[in-house]
C-alpha positions as CSV (number, residue, x, y, z in Angstrom):
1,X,15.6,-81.7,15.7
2,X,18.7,-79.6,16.6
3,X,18.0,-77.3,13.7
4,X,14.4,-76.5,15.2
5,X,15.6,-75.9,18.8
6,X,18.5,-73.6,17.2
7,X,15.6,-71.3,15.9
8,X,13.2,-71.7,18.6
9,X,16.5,-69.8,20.7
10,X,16.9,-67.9,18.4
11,X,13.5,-66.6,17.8
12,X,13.5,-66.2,21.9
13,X,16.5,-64.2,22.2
14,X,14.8,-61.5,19.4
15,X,12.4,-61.4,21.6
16,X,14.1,-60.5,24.7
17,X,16.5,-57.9,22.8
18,X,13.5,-56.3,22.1
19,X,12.0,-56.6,25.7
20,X,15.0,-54.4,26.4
21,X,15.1,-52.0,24.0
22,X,11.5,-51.2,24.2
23,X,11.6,-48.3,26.3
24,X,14.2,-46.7,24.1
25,X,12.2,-47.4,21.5
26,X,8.9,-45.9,23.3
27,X,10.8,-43.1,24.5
28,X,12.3,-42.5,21.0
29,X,9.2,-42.4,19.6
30,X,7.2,-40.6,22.1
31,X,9.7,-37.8,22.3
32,X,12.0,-37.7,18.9
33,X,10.0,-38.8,16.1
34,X,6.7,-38.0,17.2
35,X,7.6,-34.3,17.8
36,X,9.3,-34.0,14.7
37,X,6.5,-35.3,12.2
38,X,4.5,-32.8,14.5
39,X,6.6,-29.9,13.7
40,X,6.7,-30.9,10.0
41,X,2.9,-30.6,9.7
42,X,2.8,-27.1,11.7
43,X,5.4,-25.9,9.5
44,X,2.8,-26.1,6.7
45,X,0.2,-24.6,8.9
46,X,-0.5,-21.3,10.7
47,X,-0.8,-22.5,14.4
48,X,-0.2,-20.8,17.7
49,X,1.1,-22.5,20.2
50,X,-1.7,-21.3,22.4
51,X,-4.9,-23.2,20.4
52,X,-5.7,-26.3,20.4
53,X,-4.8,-29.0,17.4
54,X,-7.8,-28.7,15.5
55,X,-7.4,-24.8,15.0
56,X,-3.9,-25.1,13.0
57,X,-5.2,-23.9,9.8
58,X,-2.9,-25.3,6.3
59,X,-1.6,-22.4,4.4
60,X,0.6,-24.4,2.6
61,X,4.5,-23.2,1.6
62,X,3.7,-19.3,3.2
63,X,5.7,-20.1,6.5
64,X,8.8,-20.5,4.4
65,X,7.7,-17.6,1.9
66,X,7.5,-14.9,4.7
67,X,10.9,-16.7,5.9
68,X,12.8,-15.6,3.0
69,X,11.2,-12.6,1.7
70,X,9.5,-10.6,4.2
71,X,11.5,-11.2,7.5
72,X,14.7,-9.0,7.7
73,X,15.1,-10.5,11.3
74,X,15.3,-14.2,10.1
75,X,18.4,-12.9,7.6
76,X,20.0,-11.1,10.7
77,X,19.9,-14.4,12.7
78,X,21.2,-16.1,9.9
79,X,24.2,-14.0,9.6
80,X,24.9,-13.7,13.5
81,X,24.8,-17.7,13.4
82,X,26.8,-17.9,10.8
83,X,29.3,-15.1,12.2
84,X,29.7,-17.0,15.4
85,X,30.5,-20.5,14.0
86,X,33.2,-19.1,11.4
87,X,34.8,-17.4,14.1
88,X,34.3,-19.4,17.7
89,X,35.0,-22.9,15.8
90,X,38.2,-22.4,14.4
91,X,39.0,-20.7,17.2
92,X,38.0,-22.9,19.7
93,X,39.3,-25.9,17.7
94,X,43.0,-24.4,17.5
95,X,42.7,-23.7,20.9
96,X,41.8,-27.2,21.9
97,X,44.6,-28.3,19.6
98,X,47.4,-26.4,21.1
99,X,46.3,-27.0,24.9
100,X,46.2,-31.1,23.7
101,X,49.9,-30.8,22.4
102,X,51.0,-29.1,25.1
103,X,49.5,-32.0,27.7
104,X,50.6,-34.8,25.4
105,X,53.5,-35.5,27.9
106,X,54.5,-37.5,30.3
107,X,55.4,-34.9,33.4
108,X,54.5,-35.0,36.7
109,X,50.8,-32.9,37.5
110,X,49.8,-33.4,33.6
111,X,46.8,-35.1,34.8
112,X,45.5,-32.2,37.3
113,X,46.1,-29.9,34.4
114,X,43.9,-31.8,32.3
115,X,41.0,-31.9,34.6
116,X,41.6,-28.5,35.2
117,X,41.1,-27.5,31.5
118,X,38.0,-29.7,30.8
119,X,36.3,-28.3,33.3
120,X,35.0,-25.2,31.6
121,X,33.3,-27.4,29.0
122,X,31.8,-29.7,31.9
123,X,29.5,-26.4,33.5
124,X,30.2,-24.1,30.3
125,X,26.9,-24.6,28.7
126,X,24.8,-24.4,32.0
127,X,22.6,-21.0,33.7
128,X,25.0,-20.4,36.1
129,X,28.3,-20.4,33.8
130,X,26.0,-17.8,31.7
131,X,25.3,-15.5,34.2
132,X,28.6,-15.4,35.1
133,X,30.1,-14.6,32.3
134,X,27.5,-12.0,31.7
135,X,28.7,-10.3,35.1
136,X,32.8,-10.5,33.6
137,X,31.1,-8.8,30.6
138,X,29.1,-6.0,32.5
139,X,30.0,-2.4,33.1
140,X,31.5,-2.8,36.4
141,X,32.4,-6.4,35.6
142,X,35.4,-8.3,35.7
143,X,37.0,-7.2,32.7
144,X,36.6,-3.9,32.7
145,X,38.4,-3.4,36.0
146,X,41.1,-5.6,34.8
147,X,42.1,-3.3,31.8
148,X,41.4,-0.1,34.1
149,X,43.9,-1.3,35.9
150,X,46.2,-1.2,32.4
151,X,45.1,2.3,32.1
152,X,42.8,1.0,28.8
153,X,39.5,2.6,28.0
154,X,36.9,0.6,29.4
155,X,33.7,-0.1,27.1
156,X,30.0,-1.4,27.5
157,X,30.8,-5.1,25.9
158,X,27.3,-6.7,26.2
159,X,25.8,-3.1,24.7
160,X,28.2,-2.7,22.0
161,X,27.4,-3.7,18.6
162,X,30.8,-4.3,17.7
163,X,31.3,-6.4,20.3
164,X,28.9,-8.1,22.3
165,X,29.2,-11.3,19.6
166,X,33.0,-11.2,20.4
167,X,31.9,-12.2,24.2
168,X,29.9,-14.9,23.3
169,X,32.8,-16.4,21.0
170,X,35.2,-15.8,24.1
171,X,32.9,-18.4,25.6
172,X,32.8,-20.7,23.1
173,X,36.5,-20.6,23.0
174,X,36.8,-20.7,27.0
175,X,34.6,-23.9,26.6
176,X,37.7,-26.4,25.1
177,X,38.2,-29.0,27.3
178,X,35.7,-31.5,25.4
179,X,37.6,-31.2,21.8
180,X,41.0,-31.0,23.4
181,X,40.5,-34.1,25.2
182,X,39.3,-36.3,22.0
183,X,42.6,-34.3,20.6
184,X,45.0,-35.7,23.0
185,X,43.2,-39.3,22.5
186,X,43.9,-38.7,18.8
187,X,47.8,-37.5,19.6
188,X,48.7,-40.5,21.9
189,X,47.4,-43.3,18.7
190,X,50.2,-41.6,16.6
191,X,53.4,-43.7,16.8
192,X,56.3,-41.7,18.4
193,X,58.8,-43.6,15.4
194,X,57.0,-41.5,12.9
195,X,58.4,-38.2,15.1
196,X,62.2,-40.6,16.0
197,X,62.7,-41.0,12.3
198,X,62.0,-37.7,11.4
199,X,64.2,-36.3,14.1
200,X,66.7,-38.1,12.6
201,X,66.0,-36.9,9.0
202,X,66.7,-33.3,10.5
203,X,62.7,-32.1,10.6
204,X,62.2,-28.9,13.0
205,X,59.2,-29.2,15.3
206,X,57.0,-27.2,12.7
207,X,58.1,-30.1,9.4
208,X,57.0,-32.8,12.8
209,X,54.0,-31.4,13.0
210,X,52.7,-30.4,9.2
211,X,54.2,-33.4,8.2
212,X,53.3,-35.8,10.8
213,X,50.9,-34.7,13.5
214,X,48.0,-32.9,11.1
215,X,47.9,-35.8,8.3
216,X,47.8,-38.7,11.1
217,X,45.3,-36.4,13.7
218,X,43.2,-35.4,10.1
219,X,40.5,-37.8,11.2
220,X,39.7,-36.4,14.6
221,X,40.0,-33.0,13.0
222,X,37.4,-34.2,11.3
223,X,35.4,-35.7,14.2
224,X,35.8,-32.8,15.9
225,X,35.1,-30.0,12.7
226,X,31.9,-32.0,12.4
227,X,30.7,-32.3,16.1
228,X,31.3,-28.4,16.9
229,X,29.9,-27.2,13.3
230,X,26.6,-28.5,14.4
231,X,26.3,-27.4,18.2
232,X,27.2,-24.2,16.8
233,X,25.0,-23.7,14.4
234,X,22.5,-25.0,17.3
235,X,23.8,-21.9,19.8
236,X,21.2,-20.9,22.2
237,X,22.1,-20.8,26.1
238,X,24.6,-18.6,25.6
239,X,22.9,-15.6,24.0
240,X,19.6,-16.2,25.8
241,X,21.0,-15.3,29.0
242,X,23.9,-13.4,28.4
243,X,22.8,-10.8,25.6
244,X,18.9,-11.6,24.5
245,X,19.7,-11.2,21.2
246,X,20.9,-7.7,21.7
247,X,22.2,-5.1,21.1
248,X,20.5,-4.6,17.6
249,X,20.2,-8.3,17.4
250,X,23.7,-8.7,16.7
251,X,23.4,-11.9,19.1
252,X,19.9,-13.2,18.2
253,X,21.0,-16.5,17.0
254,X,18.9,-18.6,14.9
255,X,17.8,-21.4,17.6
256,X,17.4,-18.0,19.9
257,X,15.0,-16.6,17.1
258,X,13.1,-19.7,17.2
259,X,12.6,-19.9,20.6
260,X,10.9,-16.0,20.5
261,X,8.7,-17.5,17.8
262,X,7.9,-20.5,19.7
263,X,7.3,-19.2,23.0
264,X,7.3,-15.8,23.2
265,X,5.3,-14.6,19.8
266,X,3.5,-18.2,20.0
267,X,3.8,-18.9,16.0
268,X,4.5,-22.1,16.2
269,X,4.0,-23.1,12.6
270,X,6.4,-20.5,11.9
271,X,8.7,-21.5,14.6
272,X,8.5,-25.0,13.1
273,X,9.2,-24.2,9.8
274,X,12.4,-22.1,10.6
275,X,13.9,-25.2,12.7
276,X,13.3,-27.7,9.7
277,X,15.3,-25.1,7.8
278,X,17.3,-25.0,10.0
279,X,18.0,-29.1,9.7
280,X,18.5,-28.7,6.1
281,X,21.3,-26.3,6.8
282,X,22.9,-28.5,9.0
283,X,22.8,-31.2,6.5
284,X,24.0,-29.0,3.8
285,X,27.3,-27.9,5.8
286,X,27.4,-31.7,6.9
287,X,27.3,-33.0,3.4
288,X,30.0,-30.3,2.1
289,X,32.5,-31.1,4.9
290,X,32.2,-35.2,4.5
291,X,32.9,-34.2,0.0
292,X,35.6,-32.3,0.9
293,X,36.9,-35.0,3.3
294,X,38.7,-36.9,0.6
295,X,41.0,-34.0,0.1
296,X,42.2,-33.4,3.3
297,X,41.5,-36.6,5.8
298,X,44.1,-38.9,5.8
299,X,42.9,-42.6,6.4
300,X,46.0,-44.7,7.8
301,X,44.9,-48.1,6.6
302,X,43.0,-46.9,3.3
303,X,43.7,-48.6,0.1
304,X,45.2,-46.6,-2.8
């Protein structure tokens, strides 16, 4: 008898877990895995995001043929995208770490300086932020009076070649606070004994820190490698608004690119089939960092 009741509860209490979890559900499937089994079969058709469904006529691997071999603007979005995240990750990463060190402390107005720092990555991937930056960035902006002021040669940042990537990395960089603070999370779990004892040993700050900070913090490295890799591959506001892919579509990122397909050209079967492409990439760089892992992510309570 009690056996029966237990699974008559039981059976009750699936049901009302997934009385509440049915509008995730609905919403997960109306607007995640719907669309992407959509964009899957246009990537295998030619469709334009102006007909209707029944127009999208099957032409089979050709999307991904005219991809590779007969678009010289998909390679140059390739290589902006891939210019940007070698260069604004690391940088923005180091960056992050540094600022975390420096707040791991216990000083009086650590806390405003905190706020203070996270609050670029808060607004920094909004409109407003990006039109901002764009005026710093322009002729008369910002930063060209400030190094007229030095007596430097001023330049056309956003028109230069050269340069106008090196302003969207300056953004990226500016844009911190989120990494930093999942840094200094990471700092305050290592044990200060580890630094006592090594203090004691004679170890300078820089032995403290390759010895100490980087094998124990190697996890949220990680974390953080991982999480930044794939929102920069994923770039978009920034360029869109700031540069439009210009000048000689040194900024025309990939998910930028896609977007012109999408929207602007209307080839949405060709749109779709660059952004599955551009999953597999994803994947690819995903899967290489978690191999490498083992090599260079220390795991506290792992077994030898």
């Amino acid at each position: 008898m009690a056996s029966s009741i237990r699974k008559k509860n039981f059976k009750q209490n699936n049901w009302m877990g997934y009385f509440f979890i049915g509008p995730w559900l609905l919403a997960f499937l109306a607007f995640t895995l719907l669309p992407m089994a959509a964009s899957l079969y246009f990537a295998f058709n030619d469709y334009s995001s102006l007909d209707s469904l029944d127009k999208a006529r099957w032409i089979g691997l050709q999307n991904f043929e005219r991809m590779f071999f007969n678009d010289n603007k998909y390679w140059k979005s390739v290589g902006a995208t891939l210019y940007y995240v070698i260069f604004a990750i690391p940088l923005r990463l180091t960056m992050a770490l540094g600022l975390a060190m420096l707040l791991n402390t216990g000083r009086n107005g650590v806390s405003f300086y905190r706020a203070a720092f996270y609050a670029p990555s808060i607004v920094g991937g909004s409109i407003a932020v990006a039109v901002m930056w764009r005026q710093v960035f322009g002729t008369e902006g910002l930063f060209n009076a400030a190094i007229r002021l030095l007596g430097l040669p001023t330049r056309t940042w956003l028109g230069d070649p050269d340069y106008a990537i090196w302003t969207l990395i300056a953004l990226a960089v500016w844009q911190f606070g989120s990494p930093m603070l999942i840094f200094l999370a990471g700092l305050k779990q290592i044990p200060t004994e580890f630094y006592e004892a090594a203090s004691i040993d004679g170890a300078n700050g820089v032995r403290k820190f390759i010895s100490i900070t980087l094998p124990l913090l190697s996890p949220v490295i990680f974390f953080n490698l991982i999480m930044q890799m794939i929102s920069g591959l994923m770039v978009f506001t920034q360029a869109f608004i700031i540069t439009g892919g210009a000048p000689l579509d040194t900024t025309l990122f990939y998910a930028l690119y896609i977007y012109r397909r999408a929207f602007e050209n209307f080839q949405m079967g060709y749109a779709s089939a660059m952004a599955w492409v551009l999953l597999i990439i994803i994947a690819v760089f995903a899967t290489i960092v978690f191999k490498t892992s083992n090599q260079w992510v220390y795991y506290e309570s792992k077994e030898e």
